[in-house]
OpenMM code with the backbone's topology and positions (N, CA, C; nanometers):
from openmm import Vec3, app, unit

residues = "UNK UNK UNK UNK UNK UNK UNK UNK UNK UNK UNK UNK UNK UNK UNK UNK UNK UNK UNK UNK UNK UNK UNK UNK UNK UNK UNK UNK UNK UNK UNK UNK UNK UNK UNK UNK UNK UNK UNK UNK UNK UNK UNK UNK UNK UNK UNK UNK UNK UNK UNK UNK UNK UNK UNK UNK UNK UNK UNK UNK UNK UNK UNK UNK UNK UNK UNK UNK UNK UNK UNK UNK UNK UNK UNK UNK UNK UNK UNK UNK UNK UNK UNK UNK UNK UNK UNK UNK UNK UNK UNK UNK UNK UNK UNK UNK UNK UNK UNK UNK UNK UNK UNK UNK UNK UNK UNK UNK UNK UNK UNK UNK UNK UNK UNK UNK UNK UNK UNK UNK UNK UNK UNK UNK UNK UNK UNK UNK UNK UNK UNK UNK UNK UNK UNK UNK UNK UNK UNK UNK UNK UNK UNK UNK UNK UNK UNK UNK UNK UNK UNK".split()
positions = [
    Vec3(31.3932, 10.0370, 1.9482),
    Vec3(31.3318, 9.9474, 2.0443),
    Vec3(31.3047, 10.0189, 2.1768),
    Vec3(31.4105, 10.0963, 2.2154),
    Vec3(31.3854, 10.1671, 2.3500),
    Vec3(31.2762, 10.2802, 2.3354),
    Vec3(31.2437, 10.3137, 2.2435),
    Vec3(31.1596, 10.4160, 2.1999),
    Vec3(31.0238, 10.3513, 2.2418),
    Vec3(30.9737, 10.2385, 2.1847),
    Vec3(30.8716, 10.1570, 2.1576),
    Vec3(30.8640, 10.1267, 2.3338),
    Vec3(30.9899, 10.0544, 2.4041),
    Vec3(30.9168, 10.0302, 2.5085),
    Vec3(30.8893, 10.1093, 2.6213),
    Vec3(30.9178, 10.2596, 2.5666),
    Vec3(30.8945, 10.3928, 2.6559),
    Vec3(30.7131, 10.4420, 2.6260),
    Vec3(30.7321, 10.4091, 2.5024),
    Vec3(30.5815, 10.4335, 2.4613),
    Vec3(30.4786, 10.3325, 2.5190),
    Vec3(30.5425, 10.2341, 2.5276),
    Vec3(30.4424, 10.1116, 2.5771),
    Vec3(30.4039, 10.1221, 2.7160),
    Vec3(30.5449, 10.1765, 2.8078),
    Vec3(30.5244, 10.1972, 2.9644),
    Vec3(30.4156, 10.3280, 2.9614),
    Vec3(30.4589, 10.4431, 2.8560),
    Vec3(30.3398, 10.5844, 2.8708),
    Vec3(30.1714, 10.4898, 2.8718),
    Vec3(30.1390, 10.4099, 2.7873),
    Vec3(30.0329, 10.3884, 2.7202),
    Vec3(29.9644, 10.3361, 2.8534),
    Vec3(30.0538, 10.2692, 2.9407),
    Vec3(30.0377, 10.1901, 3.0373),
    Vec3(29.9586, 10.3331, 3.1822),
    Vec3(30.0785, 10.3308, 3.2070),
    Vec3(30.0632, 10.4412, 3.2765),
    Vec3(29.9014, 10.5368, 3.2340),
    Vec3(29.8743, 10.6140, 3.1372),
    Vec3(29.8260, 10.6898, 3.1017),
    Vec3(29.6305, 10.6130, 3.1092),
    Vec3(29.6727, 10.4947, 3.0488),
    Vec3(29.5771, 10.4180, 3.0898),
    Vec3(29.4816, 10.3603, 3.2222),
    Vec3(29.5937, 10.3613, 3.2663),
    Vec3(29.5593, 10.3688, 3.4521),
    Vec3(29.5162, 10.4120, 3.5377),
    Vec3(29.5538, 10.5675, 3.4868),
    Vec3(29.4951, 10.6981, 3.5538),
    Vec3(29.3879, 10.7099, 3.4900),
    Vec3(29.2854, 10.6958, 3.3827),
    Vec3(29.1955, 10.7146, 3.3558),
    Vec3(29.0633, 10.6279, 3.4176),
    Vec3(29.0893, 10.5158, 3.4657),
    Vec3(29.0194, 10.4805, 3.5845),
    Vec3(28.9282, 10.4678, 3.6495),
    Vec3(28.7693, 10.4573, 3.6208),
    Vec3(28.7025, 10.4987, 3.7538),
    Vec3(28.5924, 10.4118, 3.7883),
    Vec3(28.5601, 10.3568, 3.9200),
    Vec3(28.4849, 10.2896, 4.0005),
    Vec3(28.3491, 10.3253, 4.0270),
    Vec3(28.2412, 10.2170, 4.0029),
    Vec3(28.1444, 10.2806, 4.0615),
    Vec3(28.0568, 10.1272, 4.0852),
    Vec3(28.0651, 10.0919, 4.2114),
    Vec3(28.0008, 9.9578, 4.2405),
    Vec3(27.9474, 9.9608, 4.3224),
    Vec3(27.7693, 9.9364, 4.3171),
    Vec3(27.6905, 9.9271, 4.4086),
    Vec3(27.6720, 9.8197, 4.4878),
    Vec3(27.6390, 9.8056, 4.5645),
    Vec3(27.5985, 9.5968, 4.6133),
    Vec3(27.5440, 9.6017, 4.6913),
    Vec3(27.3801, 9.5445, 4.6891),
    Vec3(27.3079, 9.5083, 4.7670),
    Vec3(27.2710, 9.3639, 4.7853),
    Vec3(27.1941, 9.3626, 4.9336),
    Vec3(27.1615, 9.2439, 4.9887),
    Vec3(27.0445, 9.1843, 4.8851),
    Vec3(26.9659, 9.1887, 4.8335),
    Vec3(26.8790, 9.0671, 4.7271),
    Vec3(26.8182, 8.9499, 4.8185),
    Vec3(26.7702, 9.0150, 4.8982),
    Vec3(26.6833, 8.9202, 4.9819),
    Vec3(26.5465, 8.8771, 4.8979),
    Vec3(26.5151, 8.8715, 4.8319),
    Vec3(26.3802, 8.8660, 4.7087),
    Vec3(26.2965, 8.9392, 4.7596),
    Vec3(26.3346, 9.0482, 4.8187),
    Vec3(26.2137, 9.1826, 4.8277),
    Vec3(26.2145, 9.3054, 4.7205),
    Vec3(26.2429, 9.2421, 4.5958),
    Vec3(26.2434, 9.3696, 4.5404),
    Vec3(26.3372, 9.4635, 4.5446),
    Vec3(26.5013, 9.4305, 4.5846),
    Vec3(26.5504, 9.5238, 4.5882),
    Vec3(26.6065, 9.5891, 4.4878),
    Vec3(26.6258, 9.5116, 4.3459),
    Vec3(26.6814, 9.5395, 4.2361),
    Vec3(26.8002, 9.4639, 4.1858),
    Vec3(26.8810, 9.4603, 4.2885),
    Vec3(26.9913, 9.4474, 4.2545),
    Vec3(27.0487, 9.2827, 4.2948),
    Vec3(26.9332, 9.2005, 4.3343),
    Vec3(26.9596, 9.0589, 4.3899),
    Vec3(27.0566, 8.9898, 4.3236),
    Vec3(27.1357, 8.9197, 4.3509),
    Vec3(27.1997, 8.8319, 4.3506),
    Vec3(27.3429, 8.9392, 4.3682),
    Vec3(27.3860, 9.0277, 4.4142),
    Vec3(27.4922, 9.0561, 4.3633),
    Vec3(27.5801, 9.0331, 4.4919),
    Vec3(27.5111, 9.0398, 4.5968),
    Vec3(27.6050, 8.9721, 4.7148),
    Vec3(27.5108, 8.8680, 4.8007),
    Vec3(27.6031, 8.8201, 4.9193),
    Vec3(27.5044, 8.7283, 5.0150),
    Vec3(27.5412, 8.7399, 5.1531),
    Vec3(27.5237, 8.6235, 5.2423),
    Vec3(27.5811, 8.6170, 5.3454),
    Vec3(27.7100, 8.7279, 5.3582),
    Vec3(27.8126, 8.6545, 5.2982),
    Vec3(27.9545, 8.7164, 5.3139),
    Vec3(28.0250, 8.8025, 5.1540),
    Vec3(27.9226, 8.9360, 5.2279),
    Vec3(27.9419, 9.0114, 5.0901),
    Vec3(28.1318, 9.0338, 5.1036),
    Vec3(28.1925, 9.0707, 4.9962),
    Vec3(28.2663, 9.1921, 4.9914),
    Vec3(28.2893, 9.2397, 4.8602),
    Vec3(28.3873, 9.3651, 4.8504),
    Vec3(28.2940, 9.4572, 4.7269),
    Vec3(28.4935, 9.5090, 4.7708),
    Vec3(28.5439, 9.5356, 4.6216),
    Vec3(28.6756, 9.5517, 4.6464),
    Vec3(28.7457, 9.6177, 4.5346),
    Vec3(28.7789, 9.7725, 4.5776),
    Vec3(28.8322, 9.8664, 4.3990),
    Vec3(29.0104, 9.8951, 4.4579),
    Vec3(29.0437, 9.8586, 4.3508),
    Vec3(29.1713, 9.8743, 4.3609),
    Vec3(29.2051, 9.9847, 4.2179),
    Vec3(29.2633, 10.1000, 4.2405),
    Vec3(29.2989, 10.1929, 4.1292),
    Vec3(29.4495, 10.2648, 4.1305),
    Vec3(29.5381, 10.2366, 4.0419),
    Vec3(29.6619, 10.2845, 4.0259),
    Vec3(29.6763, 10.4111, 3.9345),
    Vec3(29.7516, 10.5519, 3.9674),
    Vec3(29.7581, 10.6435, 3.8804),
    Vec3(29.6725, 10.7454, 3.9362),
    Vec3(29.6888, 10.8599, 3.8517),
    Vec3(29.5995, 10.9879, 3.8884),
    Vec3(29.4594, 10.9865, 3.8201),
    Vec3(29.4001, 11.0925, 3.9315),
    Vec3(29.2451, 11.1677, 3.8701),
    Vec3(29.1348, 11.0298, 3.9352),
    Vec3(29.2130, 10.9449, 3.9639),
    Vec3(29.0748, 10.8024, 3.9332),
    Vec3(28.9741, 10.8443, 4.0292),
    Vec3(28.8486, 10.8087, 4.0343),
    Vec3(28.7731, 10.8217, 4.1367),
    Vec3(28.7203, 10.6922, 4.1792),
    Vec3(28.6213, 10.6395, 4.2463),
    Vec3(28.5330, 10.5211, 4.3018),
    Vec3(28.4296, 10.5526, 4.3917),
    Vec3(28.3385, 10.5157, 4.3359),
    Vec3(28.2144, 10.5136, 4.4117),
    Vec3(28.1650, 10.3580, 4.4654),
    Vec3(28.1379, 10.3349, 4.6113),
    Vec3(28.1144, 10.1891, 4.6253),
    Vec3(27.9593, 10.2200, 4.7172),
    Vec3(27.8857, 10.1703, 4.6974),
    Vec3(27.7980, 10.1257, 4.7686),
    Vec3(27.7695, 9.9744, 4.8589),
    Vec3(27.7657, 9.9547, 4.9348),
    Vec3(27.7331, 9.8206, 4.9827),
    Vec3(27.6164, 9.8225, 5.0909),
    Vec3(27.5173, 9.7827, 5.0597),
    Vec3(27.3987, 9.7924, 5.1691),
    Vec3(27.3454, 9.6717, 5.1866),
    Vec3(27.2335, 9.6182, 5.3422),
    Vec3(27.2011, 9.4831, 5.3190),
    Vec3(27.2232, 9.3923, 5.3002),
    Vec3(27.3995, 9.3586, 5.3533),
    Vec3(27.4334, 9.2729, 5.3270),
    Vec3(27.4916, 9.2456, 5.4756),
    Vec3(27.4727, 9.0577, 5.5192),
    Vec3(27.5533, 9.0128, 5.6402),
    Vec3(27.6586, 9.0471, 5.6913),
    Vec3(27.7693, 8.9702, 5.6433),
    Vec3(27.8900, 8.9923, 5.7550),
    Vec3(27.9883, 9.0633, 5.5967),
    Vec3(27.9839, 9.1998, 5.6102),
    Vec3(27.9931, 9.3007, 5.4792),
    Vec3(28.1828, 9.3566, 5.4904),
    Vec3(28.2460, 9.3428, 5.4152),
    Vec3(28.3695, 9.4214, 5.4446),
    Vec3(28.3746, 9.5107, 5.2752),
    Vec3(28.4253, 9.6015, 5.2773),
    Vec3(28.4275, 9.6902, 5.1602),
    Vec3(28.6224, 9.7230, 5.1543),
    Vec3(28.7001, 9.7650, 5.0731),
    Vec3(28.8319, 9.7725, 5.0104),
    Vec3(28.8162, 9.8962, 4.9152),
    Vec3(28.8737, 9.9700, 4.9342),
    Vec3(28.9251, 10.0628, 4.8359),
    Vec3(29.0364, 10.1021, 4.8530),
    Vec3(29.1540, 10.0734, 4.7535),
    Vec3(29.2783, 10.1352, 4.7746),
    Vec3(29.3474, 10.1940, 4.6220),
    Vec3(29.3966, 10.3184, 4.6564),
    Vec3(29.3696, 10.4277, 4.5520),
    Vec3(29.5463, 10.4618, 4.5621),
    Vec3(29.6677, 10.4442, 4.4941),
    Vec3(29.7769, 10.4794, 4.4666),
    Vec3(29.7926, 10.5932, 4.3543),
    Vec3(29.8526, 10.6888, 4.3942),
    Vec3(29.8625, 10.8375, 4.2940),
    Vec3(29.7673, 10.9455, 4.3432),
    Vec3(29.7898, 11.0835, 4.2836),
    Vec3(29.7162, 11.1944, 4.3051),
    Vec3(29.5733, 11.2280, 4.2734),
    Vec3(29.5077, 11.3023, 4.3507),
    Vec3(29.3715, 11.3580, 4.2777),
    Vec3(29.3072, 11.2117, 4.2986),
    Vec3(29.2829, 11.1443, 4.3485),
    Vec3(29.1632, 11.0515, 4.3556),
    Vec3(29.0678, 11.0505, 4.4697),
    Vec3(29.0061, 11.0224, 4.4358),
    Vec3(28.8578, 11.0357, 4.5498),
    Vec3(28.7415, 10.9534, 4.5286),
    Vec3(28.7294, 10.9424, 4.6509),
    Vec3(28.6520, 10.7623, 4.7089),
    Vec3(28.5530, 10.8392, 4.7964),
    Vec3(28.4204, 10.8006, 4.7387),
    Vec3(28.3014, 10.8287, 4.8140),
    Vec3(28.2355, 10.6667, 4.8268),
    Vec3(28.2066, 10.6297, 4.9942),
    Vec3(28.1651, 10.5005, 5.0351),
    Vec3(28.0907, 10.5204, 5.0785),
    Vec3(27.9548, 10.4570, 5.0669),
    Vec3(27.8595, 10.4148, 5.1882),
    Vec3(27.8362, 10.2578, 5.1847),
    Vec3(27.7911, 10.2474, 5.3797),
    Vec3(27.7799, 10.1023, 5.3285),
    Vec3(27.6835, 10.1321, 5.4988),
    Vec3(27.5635, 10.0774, 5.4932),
    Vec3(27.5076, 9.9989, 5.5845),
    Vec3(27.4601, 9.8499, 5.6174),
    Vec3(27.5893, 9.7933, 5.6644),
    Vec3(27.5564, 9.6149, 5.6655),
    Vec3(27.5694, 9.6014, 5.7768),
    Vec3(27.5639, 9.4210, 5.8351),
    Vec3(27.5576, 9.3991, 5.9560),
    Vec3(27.6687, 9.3619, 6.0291),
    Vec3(27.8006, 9.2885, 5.9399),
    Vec3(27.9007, 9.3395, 6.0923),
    Vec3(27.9578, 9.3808, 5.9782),
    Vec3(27.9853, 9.5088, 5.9380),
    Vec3(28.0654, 9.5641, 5.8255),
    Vec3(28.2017, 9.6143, 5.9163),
    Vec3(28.2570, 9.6695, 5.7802),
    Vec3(28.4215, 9.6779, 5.8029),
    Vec3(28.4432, 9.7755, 5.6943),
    Vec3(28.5301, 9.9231, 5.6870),
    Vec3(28.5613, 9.9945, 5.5639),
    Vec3(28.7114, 9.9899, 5.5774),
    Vec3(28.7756, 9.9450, 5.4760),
    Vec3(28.9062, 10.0197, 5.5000),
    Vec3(28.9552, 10.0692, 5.3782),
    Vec3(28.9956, 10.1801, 5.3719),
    Vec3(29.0488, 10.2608, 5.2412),
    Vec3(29.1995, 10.3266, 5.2490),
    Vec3(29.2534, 10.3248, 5.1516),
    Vec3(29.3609, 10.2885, 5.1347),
    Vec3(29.4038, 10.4183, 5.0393),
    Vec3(29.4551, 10.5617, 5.0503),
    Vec3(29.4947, 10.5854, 4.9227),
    Vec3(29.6791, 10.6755, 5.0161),
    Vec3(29.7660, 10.6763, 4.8837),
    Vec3(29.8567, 10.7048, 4.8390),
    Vec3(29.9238, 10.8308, 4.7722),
    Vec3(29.9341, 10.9366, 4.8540),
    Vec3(29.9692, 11.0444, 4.6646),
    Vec3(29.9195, 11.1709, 4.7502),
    Vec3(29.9377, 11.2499, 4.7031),
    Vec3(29.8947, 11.3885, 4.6899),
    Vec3(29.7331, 11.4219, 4.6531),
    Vec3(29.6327, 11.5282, 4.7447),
    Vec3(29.5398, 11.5835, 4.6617),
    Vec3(29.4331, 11.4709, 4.6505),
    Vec3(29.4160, 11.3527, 4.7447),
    Vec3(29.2999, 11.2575, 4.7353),
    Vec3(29.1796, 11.3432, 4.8447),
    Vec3(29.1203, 11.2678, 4.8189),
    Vec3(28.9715, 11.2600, 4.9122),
    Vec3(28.8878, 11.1443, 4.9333),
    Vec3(28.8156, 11.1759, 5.0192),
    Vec3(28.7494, 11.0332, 5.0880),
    Vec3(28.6233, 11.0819, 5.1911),
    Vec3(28.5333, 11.0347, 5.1462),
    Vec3(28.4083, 11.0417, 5.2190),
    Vec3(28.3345, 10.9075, 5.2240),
    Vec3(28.3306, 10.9396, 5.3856),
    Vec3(28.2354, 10.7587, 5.3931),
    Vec3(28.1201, 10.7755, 5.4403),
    Vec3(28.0161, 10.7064, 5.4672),
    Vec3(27.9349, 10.7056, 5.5309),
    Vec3(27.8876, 10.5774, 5.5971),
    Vec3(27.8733, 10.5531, 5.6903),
    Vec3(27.8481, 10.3678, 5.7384),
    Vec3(27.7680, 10.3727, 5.8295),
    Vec3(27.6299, 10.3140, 5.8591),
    Vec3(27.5245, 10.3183, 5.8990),
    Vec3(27.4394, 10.2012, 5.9520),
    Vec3(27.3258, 10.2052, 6.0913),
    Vec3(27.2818, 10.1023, 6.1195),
    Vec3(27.3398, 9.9188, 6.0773),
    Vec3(27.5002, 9.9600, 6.1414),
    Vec3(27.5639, 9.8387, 6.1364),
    Vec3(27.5819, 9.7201, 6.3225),
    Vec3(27.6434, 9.6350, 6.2770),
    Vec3(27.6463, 9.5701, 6.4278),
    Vec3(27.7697, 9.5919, 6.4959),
    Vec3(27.9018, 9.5725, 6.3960),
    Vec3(27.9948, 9.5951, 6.4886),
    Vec3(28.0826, 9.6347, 6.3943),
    Vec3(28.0869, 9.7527, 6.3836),
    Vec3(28.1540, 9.8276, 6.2581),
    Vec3(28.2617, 9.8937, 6.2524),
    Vec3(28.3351, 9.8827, 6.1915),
    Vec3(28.4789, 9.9651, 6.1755),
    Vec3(28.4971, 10.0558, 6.0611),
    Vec3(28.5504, 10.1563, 6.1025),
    Vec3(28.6089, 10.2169, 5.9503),
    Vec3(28.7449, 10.2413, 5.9713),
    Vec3(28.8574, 10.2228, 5.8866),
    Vec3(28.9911, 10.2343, 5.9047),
    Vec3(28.9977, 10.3290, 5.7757),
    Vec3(29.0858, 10.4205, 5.7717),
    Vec3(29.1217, 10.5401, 5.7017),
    Vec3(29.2846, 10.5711, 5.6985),
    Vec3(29.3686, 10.5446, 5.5756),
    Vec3(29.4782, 10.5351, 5.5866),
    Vec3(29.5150, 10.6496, 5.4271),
    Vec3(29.6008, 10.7424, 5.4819),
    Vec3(29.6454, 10.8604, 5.3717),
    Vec3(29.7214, 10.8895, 5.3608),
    Vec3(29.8202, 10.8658, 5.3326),
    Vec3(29.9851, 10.9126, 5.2949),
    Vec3(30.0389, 10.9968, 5.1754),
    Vec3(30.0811, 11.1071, 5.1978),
    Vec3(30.1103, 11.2300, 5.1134),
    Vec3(30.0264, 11.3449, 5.1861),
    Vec3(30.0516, 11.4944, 5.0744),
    Vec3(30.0048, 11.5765, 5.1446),
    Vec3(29.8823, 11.6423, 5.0893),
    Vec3(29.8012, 11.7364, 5.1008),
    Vec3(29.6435, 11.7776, 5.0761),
    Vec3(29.5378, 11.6504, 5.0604),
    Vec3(29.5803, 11.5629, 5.1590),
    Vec3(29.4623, 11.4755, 5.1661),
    Vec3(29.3662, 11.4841, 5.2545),
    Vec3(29.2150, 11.4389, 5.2226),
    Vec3(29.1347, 11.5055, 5.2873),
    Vec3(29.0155, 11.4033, 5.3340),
    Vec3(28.9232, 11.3393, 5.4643),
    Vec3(28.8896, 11.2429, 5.4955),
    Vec3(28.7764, 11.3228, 5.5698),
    Vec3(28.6450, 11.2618, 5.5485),
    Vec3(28.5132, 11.3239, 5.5910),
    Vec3(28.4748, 11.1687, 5.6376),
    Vec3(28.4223, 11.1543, 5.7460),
    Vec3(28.3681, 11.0241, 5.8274),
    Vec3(28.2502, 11.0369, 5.8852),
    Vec3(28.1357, 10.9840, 5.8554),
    Vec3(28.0016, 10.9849, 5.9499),
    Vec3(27.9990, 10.7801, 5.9770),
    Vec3(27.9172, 10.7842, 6.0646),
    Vec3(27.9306, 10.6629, 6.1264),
    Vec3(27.8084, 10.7059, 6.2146),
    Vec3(27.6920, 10.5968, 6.2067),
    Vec3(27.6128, 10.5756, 6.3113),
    Vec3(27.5582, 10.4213, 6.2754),
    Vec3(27.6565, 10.3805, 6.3764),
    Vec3(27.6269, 10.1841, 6.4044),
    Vec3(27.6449, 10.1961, 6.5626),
    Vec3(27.6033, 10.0340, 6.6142),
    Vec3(27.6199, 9.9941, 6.7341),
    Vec3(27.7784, 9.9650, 6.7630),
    Vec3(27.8169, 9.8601, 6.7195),
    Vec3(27.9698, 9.8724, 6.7867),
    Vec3(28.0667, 9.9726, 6.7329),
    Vec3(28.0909, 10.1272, 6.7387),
    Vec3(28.1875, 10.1840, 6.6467),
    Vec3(28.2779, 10.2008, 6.6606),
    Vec3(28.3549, 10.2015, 6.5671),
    Vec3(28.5592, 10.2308, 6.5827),
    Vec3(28.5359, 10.2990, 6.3800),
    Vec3(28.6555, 10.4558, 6.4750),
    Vec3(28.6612, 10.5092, 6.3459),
    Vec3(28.8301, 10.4866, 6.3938),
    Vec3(28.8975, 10.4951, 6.2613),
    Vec3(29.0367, 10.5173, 6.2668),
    Vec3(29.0897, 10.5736, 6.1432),
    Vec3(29.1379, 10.6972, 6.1786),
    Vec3(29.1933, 10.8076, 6.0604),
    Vec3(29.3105, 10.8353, 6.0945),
    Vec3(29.4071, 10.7617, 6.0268),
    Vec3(29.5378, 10.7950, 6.0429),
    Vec3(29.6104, 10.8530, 5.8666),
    Vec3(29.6668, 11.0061, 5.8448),
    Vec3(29.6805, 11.0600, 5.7994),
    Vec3(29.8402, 11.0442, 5.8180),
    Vec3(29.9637, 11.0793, 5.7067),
    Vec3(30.0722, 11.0735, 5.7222),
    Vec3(30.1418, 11.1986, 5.6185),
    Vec3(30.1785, 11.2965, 5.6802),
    Vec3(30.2033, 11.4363, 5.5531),
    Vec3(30.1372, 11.5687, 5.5765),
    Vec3(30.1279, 11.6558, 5.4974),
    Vec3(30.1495, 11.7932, 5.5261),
    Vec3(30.0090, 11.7944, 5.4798),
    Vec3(29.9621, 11.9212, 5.5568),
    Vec3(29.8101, 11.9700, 5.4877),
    Vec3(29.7315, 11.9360, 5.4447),
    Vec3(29.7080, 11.7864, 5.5275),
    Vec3(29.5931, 11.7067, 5.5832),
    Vec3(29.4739, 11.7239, 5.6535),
    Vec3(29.3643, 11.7210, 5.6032),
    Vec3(29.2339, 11.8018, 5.7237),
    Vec3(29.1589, 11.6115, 5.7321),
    Vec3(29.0949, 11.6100, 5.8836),
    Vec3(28.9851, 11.5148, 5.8213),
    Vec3(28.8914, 11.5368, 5.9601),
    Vec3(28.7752, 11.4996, 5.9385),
    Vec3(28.6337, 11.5398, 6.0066),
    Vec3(28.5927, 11.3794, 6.0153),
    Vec3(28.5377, 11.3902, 6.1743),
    Vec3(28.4524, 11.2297, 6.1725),
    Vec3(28.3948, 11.2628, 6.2618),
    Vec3(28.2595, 11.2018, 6.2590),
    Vec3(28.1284, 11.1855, 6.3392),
    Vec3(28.0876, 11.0772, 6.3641),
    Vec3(28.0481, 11.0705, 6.4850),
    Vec3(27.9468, 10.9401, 6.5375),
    Vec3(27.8534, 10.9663, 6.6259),
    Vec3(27.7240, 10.9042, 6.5616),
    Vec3(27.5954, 10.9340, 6.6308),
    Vec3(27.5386, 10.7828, 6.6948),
] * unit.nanometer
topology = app.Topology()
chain = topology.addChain("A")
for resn in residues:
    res = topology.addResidue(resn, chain)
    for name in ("N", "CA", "C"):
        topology.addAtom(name, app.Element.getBySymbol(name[0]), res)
């Protein structure tokens, strides 16, 4: 029996880490954008990933009052975001050793990006060109680099 429920926790585990995100979301104003209906007014767009290797890709564009979520627990994962909405919000979340994170957030109204990394070789690339901006990169651990821009 203990055998079985060691195998069951591996299967679990192993499963987890394999993982990966890739969610676009646009505004669908009926101009043709493709992707209509997938958000509205009060978009949000939200990856949650447990375990190693996972990655996520989120897009969110064209959308009102926009907040985006990514939070990434374990090693080796990496989160590439863009999002240009109108009062958007990023906050990303990862955990572990050996992640990465690149955002990009653009022609927004009053925009935030929050950046949170705990463990060590984690690594955070930030561009930002909106009207109200606040970047916040707080890193916690050894041999941490991160780069942010605002235009």
């Amino acid at each position: 029996m203990k055998l079985f429920k060691v195998a069951a926790i591996a299967a679990i585990i192993v499963s987890g880490s394999a993982f990966a995100g890739a969610v676009p979301q646009f505004g669908g104003h009926g101009h043709g954008h493709g992707g209509g209906g997938n958000s509205g007014p009060d978009s949000t767009l939200s990856i949650y990933q447990f375990g190693g290797g996972n990655s996520a890709l989120a897009l969110q564009t064209d959308a009102r009052d926009s907040e985006l979520t990514i939070t990434q627990h374990g090693g080796g994962n990496g989160a590439d975001v863009g999002q240009g909405s109108d009062d958007s919000t990023i906050d990303l979340l990862q955990k572990g050793f050996g992640n990465s994170a690149t955002i990009d957030q653009w022609n927004s109204k009053n925009s935030v990006i929050d950046v949170k990394q705990y463990g060590g070789g984690n690594g955070a690339a930030v561009d930002q060109t909106a009207s109200g901006s606040t970047v916040n990169v707080h890193q916690v651990g050894f041999g941490n680099n991160a780069t942010a821009h605002q235009y």
